[in-house]
FIKE-189884 format. One record per residue: residue number from 1; residue in three letters; x, y, z of N, C-alpha, C, O in turn. Coordinates in Angstrom, 1 decimal, m for minus. Last residue first. Layout:
N
   nr  rest     npx     npy     npz    capx    capy    capz     cpx     cpy     cpz     opx     opy     opz
  NUM   Ala       X       Y       Z       X       Y       Z       X       Y       Z       X       Y       Z
...
END
This chain:
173
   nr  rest     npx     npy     npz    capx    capy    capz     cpx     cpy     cpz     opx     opy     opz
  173   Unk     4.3   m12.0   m30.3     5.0   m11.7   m31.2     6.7   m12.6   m31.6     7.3   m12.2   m32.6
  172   Unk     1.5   m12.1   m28.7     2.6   m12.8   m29.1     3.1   m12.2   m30.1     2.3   m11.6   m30.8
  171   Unk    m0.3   m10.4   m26.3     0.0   m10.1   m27.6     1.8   m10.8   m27.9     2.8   m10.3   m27.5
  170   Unk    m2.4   m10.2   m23.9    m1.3   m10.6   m24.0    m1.4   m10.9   m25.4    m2.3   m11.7   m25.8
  169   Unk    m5.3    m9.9   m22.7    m4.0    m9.2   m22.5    m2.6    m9.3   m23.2    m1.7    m8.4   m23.0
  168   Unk    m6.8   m11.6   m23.8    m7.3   m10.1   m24.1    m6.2    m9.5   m23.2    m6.5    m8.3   m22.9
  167   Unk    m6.0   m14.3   m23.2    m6.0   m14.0   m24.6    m6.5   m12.5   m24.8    m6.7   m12.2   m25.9
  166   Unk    m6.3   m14.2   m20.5    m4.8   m14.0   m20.9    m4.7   m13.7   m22.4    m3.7   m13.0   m22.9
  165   Unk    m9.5   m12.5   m19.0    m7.9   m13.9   m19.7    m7.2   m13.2   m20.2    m7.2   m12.0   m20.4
  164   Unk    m9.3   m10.1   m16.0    m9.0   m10.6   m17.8    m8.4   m11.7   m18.5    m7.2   m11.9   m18.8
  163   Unk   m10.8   m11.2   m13.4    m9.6   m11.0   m14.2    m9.8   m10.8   m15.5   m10.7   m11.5   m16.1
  162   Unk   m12.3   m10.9   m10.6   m12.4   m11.0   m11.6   m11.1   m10.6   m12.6   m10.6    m9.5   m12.4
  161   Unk   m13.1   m12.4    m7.6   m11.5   m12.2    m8.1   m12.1   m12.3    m9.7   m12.4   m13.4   m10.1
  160   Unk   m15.3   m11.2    m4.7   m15.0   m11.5    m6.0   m13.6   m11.7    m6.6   m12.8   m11.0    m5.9
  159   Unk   m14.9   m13.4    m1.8   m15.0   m12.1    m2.3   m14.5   m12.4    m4.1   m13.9   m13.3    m4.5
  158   Unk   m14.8   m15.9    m0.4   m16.3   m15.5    m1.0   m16.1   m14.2    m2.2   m16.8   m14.0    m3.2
  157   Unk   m12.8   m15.9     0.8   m12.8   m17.0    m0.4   m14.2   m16.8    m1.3   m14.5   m17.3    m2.3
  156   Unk   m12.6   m14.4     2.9   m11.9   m14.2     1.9   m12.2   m15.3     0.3   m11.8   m15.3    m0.9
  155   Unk   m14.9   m14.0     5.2   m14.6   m15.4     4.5   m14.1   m14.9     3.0   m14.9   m15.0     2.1
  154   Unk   m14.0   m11.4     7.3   m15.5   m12.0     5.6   m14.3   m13.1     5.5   m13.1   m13.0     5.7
  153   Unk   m12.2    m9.6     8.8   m13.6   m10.4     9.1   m14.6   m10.5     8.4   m15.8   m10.1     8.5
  152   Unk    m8.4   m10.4     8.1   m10.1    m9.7     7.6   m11.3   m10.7     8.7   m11.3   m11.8     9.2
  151   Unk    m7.2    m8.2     9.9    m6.9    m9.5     9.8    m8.9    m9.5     9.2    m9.9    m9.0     9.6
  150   Unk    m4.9    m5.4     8.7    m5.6    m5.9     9.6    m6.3    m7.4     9.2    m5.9    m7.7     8.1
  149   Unk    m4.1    m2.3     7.0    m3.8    m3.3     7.3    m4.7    m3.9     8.4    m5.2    m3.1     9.2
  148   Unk    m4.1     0.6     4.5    m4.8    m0.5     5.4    m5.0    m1.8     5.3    m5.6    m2.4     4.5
  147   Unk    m2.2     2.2     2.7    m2.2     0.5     3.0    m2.9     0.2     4.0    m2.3    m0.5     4.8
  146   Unk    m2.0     4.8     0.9    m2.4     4.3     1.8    m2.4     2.9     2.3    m3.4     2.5     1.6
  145   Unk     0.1     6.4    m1.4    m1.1     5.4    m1.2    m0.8     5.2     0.5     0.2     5.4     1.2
  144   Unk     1.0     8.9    m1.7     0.9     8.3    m2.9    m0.2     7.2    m2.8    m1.1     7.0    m3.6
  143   Unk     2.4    11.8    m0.7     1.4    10.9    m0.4     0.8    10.4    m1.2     0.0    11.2    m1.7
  142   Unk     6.0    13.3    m1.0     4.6    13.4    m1.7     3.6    12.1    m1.0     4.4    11.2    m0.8
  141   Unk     8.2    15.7     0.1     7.5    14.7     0.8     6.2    14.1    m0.5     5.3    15.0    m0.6
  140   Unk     8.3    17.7    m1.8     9.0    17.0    m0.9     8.9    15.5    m0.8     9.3    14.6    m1.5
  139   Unk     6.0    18.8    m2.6     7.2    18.7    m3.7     8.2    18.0    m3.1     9.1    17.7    m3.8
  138   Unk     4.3    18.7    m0.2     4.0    17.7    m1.7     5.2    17.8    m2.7     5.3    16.9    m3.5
  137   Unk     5.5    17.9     2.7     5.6    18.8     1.5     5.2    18.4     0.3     6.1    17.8    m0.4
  136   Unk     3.4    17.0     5.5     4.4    16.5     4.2     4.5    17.9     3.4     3.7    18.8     3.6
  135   Unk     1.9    16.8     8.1     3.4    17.8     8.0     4.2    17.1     6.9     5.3    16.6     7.2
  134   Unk    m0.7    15.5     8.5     1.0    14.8     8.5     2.1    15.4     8.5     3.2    14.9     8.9
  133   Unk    m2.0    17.4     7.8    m2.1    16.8     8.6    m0.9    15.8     9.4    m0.5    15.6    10.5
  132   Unk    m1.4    18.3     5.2    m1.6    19.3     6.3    m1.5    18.4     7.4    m0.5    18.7     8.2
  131   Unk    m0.7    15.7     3.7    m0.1    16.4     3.6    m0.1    17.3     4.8     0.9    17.3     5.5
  130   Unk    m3.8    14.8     3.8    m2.6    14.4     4.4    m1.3    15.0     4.6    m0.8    15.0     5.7
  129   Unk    m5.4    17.0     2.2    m5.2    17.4     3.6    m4.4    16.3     4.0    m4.0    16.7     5.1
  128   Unk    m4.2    16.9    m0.6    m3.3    17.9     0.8    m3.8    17.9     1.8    m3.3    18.6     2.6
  127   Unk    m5.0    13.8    m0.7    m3.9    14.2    m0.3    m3.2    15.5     0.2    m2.2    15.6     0.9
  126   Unk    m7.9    12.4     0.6    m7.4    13.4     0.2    m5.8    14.0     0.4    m5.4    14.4     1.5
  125   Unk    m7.6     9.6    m1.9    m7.4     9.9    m0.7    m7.3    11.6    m0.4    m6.5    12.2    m1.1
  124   Unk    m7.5     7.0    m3.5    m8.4     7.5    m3.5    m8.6     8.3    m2.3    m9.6     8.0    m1.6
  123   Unk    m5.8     4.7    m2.6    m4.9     5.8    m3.5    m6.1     6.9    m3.3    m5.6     8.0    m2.9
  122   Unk    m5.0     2.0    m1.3    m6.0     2.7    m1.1    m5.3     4.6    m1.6    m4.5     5.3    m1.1
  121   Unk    m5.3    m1.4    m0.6    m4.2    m0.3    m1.4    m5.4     0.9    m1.3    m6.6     0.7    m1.1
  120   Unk    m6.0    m3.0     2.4    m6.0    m2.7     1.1    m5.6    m1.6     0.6    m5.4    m0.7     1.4
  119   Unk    m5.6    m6.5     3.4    m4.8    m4.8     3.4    m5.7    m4.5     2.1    m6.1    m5.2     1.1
  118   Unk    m4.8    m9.3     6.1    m5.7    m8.4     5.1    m5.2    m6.7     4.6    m4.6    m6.0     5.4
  117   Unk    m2.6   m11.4     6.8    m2.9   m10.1     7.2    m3.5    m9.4     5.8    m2.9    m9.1     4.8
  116   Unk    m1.1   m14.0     6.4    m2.4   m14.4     6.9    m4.0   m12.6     7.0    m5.2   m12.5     7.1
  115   Unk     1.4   m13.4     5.5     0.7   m13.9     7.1    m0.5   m13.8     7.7    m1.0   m13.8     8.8
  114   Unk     0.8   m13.3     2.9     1.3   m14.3     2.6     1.2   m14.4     4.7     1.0   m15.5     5.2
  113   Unk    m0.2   m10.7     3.3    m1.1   m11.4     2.9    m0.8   m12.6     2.8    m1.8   m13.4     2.5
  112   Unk     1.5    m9.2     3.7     1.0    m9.1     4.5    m0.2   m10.5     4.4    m0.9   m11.1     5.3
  111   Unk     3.4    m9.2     1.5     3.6    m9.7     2.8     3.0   m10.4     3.7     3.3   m11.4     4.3
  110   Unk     1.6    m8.2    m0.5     1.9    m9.5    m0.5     2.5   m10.4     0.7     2.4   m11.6     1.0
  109   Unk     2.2    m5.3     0.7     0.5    m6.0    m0.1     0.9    m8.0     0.1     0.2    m8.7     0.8
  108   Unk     4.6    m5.3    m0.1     4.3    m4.7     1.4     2.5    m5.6     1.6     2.0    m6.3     2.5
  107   Unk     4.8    m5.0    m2.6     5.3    m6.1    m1.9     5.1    m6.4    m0.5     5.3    m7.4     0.1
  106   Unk     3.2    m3.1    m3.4     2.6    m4.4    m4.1     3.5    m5.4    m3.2     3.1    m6.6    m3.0
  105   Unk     4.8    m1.2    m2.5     3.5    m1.1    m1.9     2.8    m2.6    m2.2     2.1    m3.2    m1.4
  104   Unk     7.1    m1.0    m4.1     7.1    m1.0    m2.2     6.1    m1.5    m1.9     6.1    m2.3    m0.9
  103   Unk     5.9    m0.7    m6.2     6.2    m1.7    m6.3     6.1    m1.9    m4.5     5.3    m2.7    m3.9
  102   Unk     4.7     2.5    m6.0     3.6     1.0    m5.9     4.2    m0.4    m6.2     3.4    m1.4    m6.4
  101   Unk     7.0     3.8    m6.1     6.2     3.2    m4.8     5.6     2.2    m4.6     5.6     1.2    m3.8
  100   Unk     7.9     3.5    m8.4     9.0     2.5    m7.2     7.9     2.4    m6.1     7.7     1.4    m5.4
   99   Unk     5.9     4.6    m9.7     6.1     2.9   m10.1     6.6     2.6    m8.8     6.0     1.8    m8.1
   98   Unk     6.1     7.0    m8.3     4.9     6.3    m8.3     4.7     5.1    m8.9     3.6     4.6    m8.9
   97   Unk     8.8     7.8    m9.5     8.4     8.2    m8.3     7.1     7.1    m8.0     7.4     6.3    m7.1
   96   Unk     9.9     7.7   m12.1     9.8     6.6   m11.0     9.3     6.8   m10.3     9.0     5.7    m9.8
   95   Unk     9.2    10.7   m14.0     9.6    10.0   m13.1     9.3     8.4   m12.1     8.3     8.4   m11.4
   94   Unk     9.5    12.7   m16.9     8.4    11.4   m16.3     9.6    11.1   m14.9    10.8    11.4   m14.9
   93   Unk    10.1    14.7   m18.7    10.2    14.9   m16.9     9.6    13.6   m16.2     9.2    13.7   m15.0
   92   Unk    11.1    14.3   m21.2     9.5    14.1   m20.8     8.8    14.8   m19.6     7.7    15.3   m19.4
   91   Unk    13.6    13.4   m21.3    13.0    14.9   m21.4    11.8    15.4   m21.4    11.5    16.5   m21.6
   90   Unk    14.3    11.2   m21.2    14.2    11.5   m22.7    13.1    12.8   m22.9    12.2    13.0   m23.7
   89   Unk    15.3     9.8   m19.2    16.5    10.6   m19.9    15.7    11.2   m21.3    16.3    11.5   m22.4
   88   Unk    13.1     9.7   m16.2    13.6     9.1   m17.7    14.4    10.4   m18.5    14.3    11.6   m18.3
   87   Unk    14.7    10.2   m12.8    14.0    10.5   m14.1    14.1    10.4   m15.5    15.1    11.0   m16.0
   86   Unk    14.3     8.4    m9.6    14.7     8.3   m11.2    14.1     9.1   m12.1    12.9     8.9   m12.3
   85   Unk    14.0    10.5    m7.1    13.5     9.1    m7.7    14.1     9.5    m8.9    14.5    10.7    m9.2
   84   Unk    14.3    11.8    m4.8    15.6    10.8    m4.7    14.8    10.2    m5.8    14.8     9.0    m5.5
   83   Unk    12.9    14.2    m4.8    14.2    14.3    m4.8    15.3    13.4    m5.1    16.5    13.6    m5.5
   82   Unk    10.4    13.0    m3.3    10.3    13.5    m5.0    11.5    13.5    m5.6    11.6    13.1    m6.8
   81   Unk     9.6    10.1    m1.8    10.7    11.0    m2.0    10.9    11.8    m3.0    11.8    11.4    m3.8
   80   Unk     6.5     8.9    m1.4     7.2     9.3    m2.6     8.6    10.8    m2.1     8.5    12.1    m2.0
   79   Unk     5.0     7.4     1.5     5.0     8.8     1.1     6.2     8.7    m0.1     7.2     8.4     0.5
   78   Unk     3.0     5.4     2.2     3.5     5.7     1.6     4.2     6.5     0.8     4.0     6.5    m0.5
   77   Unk     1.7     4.5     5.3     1.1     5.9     4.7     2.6     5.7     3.6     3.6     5.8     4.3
   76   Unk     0.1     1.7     6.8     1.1     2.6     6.0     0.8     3.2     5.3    m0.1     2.9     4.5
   75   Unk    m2.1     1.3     9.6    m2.1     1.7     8.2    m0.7     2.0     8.2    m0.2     2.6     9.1
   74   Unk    m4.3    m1.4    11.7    m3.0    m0.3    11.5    m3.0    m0.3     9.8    m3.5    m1.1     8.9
   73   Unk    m6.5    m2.4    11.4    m6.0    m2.2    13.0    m4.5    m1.3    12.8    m3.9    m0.7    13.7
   72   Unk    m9.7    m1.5    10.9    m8.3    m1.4     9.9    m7.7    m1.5    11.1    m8.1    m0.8    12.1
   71   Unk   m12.0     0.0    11.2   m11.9    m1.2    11.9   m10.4    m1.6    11.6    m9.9    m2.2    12.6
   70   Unk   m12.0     2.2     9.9   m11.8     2.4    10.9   m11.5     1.4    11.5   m10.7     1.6    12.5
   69   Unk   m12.8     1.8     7.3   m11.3     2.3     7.4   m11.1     2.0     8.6   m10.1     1.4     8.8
   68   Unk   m15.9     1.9     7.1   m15.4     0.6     7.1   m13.2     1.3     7.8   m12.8     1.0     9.0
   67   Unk   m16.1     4.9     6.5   m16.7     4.1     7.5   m16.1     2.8     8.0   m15.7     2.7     9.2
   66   Unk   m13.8     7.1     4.9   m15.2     5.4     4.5   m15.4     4.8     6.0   m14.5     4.2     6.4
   65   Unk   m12.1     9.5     4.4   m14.0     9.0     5.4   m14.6     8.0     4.8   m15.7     8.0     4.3
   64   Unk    m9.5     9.8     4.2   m10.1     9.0     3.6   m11.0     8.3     4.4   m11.0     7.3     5.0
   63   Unk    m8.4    12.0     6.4    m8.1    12.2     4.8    m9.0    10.9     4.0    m9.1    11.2     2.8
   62   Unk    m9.5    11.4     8.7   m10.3    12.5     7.9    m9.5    12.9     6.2    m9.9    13.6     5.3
   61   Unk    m8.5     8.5     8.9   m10.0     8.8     8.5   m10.4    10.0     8.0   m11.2    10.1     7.1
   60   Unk    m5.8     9.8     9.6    m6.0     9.2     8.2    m7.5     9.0     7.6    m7.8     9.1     6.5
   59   Unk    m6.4    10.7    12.0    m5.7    11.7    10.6    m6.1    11.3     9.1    m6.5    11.9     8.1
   58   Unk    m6.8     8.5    13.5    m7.7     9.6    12.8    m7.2    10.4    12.1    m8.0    11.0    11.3
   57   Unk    m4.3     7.2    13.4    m5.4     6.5    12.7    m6.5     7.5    12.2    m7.0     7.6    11.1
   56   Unk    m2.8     9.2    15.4    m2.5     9.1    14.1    m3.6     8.4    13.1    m3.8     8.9    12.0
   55   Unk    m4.7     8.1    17.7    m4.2    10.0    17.6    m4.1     9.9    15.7    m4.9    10.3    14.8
   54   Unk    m4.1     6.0    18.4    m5.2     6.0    17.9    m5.3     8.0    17.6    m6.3     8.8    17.4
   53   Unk    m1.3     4.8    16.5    m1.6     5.5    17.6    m2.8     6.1    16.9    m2.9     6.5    15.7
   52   Unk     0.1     3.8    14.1    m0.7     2.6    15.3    m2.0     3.6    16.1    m3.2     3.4    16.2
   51   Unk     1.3     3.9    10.6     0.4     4.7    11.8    m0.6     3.4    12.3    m1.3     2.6    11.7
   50   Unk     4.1     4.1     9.5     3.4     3.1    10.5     2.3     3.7    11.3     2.5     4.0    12.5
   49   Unk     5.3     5.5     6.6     4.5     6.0     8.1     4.1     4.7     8.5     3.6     4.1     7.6
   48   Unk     8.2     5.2     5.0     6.4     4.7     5.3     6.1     5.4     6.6     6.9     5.6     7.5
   47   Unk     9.5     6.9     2.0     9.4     6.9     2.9     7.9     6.1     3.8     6.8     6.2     3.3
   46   Unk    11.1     6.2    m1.3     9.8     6.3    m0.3    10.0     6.2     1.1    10.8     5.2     1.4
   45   Unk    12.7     5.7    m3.7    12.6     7.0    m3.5    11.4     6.6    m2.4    10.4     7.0    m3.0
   44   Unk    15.8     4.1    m4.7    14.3     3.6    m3.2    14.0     5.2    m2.4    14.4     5.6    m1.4
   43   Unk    17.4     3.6    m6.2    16.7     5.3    m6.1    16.2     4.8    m4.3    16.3     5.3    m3.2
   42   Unk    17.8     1.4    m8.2    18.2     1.3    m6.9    18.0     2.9    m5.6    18.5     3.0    m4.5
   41   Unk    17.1     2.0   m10.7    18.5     2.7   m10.3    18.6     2.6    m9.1    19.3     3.4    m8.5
   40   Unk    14.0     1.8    m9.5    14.4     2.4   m10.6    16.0     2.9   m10.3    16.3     3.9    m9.8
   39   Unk    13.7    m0.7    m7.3    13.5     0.3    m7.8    14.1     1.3    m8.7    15.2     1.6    m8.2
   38   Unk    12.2    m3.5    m4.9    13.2    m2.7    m6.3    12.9    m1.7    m6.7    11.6    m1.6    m6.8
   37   Unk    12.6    m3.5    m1.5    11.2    m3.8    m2.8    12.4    m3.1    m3.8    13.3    m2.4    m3.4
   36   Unk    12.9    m3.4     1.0    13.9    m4.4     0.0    13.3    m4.4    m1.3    13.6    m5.2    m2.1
   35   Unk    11.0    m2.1     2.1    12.1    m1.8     2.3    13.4    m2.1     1.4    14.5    m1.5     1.2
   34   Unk     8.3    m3.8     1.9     8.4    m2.5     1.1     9.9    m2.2     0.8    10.3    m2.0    m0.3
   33   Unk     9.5    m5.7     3.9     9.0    m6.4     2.1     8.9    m4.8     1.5     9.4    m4.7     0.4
   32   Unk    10.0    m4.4     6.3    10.8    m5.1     5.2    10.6    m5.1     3.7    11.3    m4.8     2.7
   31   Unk     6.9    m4.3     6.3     7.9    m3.1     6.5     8.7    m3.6     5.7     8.4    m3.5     4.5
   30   Unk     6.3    m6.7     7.2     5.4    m6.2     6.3     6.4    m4.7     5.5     6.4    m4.4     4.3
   29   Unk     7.9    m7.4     9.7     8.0    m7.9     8.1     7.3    m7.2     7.2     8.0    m7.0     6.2
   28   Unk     6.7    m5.7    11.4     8.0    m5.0    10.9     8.3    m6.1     9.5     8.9    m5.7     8.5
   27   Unk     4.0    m7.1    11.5     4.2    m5.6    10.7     5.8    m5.3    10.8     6.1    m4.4    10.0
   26   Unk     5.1    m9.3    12.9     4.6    m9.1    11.3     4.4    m8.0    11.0     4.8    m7.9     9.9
   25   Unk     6.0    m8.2    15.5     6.6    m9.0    14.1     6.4    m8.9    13.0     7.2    m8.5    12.1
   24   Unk     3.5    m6.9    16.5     4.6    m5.7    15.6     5.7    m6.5    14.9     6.3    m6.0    14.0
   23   Unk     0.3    m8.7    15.2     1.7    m8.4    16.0     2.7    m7.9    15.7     3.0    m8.0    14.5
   22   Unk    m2.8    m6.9    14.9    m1.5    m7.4    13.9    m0.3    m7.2    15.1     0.0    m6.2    15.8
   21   Unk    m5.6    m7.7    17.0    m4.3    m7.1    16.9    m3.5    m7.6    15.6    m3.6    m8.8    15.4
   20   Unk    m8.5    m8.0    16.8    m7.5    m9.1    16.7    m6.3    m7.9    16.2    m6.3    m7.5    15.0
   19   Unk   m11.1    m6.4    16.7   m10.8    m7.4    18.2    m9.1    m8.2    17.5    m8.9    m9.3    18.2
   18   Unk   m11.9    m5.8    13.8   m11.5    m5.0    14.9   m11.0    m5.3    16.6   m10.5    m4.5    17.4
   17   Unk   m11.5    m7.3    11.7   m11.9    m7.6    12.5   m11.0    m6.9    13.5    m9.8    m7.2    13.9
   16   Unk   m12.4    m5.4     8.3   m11.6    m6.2     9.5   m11.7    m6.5    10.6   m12.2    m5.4    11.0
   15   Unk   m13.6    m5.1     5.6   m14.0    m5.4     6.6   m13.1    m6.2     7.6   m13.0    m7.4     7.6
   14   Unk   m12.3    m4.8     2.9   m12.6    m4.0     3.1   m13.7    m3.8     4.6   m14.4    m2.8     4.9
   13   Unk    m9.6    m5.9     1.4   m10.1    m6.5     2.3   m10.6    m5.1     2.9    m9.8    m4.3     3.4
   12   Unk    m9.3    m7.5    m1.8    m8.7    m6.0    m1.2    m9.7    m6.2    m0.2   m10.8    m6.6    m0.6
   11   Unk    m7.0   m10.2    m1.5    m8.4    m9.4    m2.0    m8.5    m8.4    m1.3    m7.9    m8.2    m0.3
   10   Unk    m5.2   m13.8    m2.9    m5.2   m12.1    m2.3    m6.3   m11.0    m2.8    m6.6   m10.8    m4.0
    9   Unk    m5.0   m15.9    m4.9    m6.2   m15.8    m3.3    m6.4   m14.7    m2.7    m7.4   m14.4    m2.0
    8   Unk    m3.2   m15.4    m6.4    m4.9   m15.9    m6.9    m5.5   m15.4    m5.8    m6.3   m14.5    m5.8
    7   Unk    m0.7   m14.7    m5.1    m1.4   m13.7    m5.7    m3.0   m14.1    m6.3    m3.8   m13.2    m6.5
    6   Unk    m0.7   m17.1    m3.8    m0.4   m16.4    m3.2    m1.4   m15.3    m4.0    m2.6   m15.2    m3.8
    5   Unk    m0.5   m18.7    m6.1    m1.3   m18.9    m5.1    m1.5   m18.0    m4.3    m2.7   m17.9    m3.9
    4   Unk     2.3   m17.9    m7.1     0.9   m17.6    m8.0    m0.1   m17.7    m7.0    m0.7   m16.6    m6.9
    3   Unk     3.6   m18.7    m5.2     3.6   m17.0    m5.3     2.4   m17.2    m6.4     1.6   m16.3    m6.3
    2   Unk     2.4   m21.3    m3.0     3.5   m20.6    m3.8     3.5   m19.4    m4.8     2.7   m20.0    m5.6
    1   Unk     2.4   m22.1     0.4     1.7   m21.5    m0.7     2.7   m20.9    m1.7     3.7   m20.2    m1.4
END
């Protein structure tokens, strides 16, 4: 499949089939792909959590209670190194911190999805109680997104993919 294909067919997968293990192969690929991802000045401001242990999985339920989360057979916790990211030179204070991640995260996203492995990005979370729960420092350590991962159970081809054409994005000049 080739990376357009790849990106048409990919869907945020919010029902997994709880009976089918992700092999730690593919999740240390899935790893990689965040690991090698680009980043502002080469900074690679993020840290991931691999949460397997059914100890750690609930941490993450009580920071994001959807019902469905649970079937998810493992999650990365993408935490933002505050200290190591790029900051624009033009005094704004803006920082890379939350592009470099969600690049890590959009590649980690496509990994998983190019083995067959459903995920979904998941930002809508409570983050100090991850933080409490996790032992992060938000000026430190910061909790940016979530990645639940696992092998979907819905016929992927059914779920919606709505887009914007290209003529209400995109400005020739």
């Amino acid at each position: 499949m080739d990376m357009l294909d790849l990106l048409r067919t990919r869907r945020s997968i919010r029902k997994y089939d709880p009976t089918r293990a992700v092999p730690d192969e593919i999740l240390e690929r899935i790893i990689e792909a965040g690991r090698i991802a680009p980043s502002a000045c080469n900074k690679q401001p993020w840290h991931f959590y691999l949460i397997k242990s059914e100890e750690a999985r609930e941490r993450v339920w009580v920071c994001y209670d959807r019902p469905w989360v649970q079937d998810a057979y493992a999650y990365i916790l993408i935490v933002g190194e505050v200290e190591q990211c790029w900051t624009y030179p033009d005094g704004l204070g803006d920082t890379s911190l939350y592009t470099d991640c969600a690049i890590a995260t959009t590649s980690m996203m496509m990994q998983a999805w190019s083995e067959g492995v459903g995920s979904l990005w998941i930002c809508n979370f409570d983050r100090p109680k991850c933080c409490e729960l996790f032992g992060l420092d938000v000026n430190n350590r910061r909790p940016i997104s979530i990645l639940a991962l696992g092998y979907p159970d819905v016929d992927t081809t059914t779920l919606p993919f709505r887009r914007k054409e290209k003529e209400e994005i995109l400005t020739l000049l």
